[in-house]
C-alpha positions in Angstrom: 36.4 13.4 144.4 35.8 10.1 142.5 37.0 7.2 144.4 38.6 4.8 142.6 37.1 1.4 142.2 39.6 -1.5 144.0 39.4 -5.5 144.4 40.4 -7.5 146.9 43.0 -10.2 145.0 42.7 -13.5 147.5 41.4 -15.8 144.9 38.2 -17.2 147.0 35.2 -17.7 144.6 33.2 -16.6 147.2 34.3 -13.2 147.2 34.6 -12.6 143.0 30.8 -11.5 143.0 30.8 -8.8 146.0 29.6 -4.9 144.6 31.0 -2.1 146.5 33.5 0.7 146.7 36.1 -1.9 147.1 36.4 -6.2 147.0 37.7 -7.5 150.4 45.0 -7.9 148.2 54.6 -5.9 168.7 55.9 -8.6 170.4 59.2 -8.9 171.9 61.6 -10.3 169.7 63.1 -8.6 166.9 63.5 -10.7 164.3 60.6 -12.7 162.2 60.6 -15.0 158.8 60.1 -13.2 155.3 56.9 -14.6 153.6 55.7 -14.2 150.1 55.2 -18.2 149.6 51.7 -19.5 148.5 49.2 -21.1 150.4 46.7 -22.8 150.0 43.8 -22.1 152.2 40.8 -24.5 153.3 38.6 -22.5 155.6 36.3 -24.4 157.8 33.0 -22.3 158.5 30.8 -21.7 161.0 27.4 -23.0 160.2 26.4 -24.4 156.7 26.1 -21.9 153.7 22.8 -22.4 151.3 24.0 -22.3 147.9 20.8 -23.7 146.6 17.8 -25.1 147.1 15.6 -28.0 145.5 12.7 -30.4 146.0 12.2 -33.5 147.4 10.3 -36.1 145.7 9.0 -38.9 147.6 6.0 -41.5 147.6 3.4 -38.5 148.7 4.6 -36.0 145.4 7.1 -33.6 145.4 7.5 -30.9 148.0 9.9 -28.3 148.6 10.9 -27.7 152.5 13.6 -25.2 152.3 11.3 -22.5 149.2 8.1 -23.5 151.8 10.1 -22.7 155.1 11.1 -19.5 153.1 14.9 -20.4 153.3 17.1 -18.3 150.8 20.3 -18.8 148.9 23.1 -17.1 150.8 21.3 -18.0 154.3 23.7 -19.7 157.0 22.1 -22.3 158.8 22.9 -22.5 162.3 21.1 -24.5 164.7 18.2 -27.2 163.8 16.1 -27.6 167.1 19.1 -28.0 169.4 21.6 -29.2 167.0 24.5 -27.4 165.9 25.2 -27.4 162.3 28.3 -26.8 160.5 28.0 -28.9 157.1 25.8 -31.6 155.3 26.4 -34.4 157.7 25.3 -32.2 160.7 21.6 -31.6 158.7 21.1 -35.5 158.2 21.8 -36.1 161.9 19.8 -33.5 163.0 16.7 -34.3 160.3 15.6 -37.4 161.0 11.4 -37.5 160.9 9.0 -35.5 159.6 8.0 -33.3 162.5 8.5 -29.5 162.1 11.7 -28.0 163.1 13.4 -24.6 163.7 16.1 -23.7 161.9 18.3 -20.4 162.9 19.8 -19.6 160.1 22.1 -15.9 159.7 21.1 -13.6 156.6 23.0 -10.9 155.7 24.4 -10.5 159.6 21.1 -11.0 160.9 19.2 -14.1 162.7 16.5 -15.5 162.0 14.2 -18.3 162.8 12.5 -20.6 160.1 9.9 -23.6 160.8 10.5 -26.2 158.5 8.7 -29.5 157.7 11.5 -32.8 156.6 10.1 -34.9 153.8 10.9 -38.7 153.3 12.6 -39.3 149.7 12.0 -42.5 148.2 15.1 -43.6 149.9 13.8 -43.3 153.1 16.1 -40.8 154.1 14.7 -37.2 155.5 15.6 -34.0 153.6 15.1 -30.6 154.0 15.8 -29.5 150.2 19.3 -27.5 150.5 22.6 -27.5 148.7 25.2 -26.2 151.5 28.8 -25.7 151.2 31.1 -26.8 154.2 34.7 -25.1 153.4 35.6 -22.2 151.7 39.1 -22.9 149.7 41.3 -20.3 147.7 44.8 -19.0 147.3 46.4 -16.5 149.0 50.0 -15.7 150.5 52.0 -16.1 153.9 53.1 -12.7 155.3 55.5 -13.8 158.0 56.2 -16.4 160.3 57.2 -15.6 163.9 57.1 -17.7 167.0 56.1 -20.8 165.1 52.6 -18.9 164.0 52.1 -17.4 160.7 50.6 -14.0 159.4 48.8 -14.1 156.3 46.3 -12.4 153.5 46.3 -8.7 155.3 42.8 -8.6 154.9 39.5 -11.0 156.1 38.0 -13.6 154.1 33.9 -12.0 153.8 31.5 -14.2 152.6 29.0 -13.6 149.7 27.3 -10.7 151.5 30.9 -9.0 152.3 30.6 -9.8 155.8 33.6 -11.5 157.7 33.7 -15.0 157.4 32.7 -16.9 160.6 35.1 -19.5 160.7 35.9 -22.8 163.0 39.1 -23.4 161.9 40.6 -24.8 159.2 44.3 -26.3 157.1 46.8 -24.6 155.5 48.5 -26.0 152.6 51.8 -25.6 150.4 51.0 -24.6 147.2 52.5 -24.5 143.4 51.8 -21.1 141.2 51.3 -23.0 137.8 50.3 -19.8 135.9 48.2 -16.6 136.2 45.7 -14.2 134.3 47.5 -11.0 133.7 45.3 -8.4 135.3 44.1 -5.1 132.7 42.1 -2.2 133.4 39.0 -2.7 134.4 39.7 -7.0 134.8 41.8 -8.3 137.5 44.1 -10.7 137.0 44.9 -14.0 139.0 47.5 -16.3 139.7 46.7 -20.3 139.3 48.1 -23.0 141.4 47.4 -26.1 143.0 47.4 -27.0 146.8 49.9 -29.9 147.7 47.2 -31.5 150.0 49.7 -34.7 150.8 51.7 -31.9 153.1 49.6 -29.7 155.3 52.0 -27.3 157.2 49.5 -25.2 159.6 46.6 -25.1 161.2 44.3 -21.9 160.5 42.5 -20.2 163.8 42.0 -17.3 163.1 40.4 -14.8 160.3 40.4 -11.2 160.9 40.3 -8.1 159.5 44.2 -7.8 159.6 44.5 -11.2 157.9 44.3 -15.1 158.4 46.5 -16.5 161.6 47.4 -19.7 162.7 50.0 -22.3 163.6 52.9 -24.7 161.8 52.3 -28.1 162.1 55.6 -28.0 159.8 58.3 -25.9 160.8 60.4 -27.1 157.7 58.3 -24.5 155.8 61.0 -22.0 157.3 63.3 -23.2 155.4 65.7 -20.8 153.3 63.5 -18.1 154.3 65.2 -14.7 155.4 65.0 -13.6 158.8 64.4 -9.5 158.7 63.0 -7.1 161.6 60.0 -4.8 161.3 59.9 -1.0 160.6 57.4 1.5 159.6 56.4 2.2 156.0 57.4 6.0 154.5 57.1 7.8 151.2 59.5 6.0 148.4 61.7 3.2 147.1 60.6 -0.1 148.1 59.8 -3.7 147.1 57.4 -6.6 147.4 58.1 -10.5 147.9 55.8 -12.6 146.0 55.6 -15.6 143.9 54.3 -15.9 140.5 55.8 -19.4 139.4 56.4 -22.4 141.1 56.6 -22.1 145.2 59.6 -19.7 145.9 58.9 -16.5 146.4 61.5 -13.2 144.3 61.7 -9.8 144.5 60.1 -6.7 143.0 60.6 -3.2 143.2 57.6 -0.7 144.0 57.3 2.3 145.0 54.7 3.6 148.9 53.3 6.8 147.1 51.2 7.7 150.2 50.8 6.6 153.8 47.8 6.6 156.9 49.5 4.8 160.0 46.6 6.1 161.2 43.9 3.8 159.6 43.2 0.4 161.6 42.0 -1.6 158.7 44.2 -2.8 155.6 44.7 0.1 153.6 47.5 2.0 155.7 49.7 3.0 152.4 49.3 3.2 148.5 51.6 1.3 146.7 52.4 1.2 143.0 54.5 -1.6 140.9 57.3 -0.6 139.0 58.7 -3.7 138.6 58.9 -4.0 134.5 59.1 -7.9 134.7 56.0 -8.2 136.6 54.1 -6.0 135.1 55.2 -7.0 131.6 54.0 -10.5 133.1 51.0 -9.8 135.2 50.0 -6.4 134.4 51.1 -5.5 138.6 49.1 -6.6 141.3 46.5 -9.7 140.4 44.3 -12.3 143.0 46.3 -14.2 145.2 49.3 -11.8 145.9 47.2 -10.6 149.2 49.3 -11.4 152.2 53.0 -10.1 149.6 55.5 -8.6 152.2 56.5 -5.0 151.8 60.4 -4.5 152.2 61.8 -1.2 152.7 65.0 -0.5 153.5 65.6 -4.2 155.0 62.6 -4.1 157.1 59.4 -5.7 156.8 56.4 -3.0 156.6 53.7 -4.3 155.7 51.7 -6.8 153.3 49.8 -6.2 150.0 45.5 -6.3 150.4 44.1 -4.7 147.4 44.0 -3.5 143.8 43.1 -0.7 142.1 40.4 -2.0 139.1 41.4 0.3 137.3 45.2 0.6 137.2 46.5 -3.2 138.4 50.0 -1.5 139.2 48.5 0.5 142.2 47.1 -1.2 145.0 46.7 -0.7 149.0 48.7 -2.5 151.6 48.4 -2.8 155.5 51.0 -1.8 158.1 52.9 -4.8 160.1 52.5 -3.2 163.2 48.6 -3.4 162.7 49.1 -7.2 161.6 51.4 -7.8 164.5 48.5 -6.7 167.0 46.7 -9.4 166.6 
């Protein structure tokens, strides 16, 4: 049987260029916060990501460290000597003479030690020859919020080489939905915004394969949201919370066409829009609805992670219980 092609829909550059099968959309109290409000995500990673490389040109000629030292785009960097790296200003402090260093860098899941030689630019200031990126930003949306911690995405955050993203921490921000792409066959869709970075309401910990977690630093984020319990997803009628325009969040009928409580990762049921006002507006399910709460008969369920390529009104989504367990 041909599998169908499917995307994940956070809207994180990163992940826009992945190829595969598929693009990676209980505790004791009884009662949680409805999501389906945006959020903007800035995710603070673990090491320093190599999105290019160049030369350095100094008094002696031009050289180039990083392409001698065999250093790749896509490559973490790690460690210099004994120096922990997690960003730009990490490299200068750890680069400063021109004696050979070792750099662990992780490619592809894998570690690896480089020796590399610093060259003096005509500044005087020791370089290595690397573009890195420090934080990994996108748009995605809040699942719940229960105990003062919020649920979010359904699905991890992978990197280039669609492995998890190793992260430190990181901010969460509100966010306005100015517009969106409306998703066709074969083209996902996405929804546009902007993060309202005066306001931070949460700190980010955690990013798993059940979703991103962390904690309000701004409880007034609770506001007007619905307080619903938690059930377990079956064959029929239900609906999804999600916001296409503005910040607040409305309500769209779909339908769970198949479940498989018995898969740990996000794809526990197949869902399928049909809402005719969103899919007359965004063809169904588009980039940056990952993390929409599934409702079914007054419960929360689960959460939205992926599309189908090919037919934006289907899409996978992940059980609560499994996003709950973490």
């Amino acid at each position: 049987m041909k599998i169908k092609r499917t995307v994940i829909f956070i809207v994180f550059a990163i992940l826009t260029s992945i190829s595969a099968n598929y693009y990676s959309a209980y505790a004791k109290s009884d009662y949680l916060y409805l999501g389906g409000i945006p959020a903007g995500f800035s995710l603070a990673t673990r090491g320093a990501y190599v999105v290019g490389l160049c030369d350095v040109v100094s008094e002696k000629g031009v050289c180039s460290p990083s392409k001698d030292a065999q250093v790749e785009v896509g490559d973490i960097i790690l460690y210099i000597d004994d120096y922990e790296i997690n960003g730009a200003a990490d490299i200068e402090k750890a680069v400063t003479d021109d004696c050979e260093k070792i750099m662990v860098v992780s490619r592809k899941g894998q570690k690896i030690l480089l020796e590399i030689i610093p060259a003096k630019d005509f500044n005087g200031n020791y370089r290595i020859g690397v573009f890195v990126r420090d934080n990994v930003n996108g748009i995605g949306t809040i699942t719940y919020i229960k105990d003062n911690r919020f649920a979010s995405l359904g699905h991890p955050v992978l990197d280039d080489d669609g492995i998890i993203l190793n992260i430190k921490g990181g901010t969460l921000y509100p966010c306005n939905i100015s517009g969106y792409v409306k998703g066709e066959r074969g083209k996902p869709g996405e929804l546009r915004g902007a993060f309202v970075k005066k306001a931070p309401c949460a700190e980010i910990e955690k990013n798993t394969y059940q979703g991103v977690y962390g904690t309000l630093t701004d409880n007034s984020i609770t506001k007007g949201l619905k307080k619903v319990s938690v059930g377990e997803a079956k064959m029929g009628n239900a609906s999804i919370m999600t916001t296409i325009d503005g910040c607040t969040p409305k309500e769209y009928s779909i339908s769970i066409i198949k479940v498989d409580n018995v898969n740990k990762d996000s794809k526990n049921f197949v869902i399928k829009i049909t809402d005719e006002t969103l899919i007359s507006k965004t063809g169904g399910i588009i980039q940056g609805m990952s993390g929409s709460p599934i409702i079914q008969d007054g419960r929360l369920v689960g959460a939205v992670t992926h599309v189908f390529i090919n037919d934006p009104t289907r899409g996978f989504g992940i059980s609560v219980e499994n996003m709950l367990n973490n």
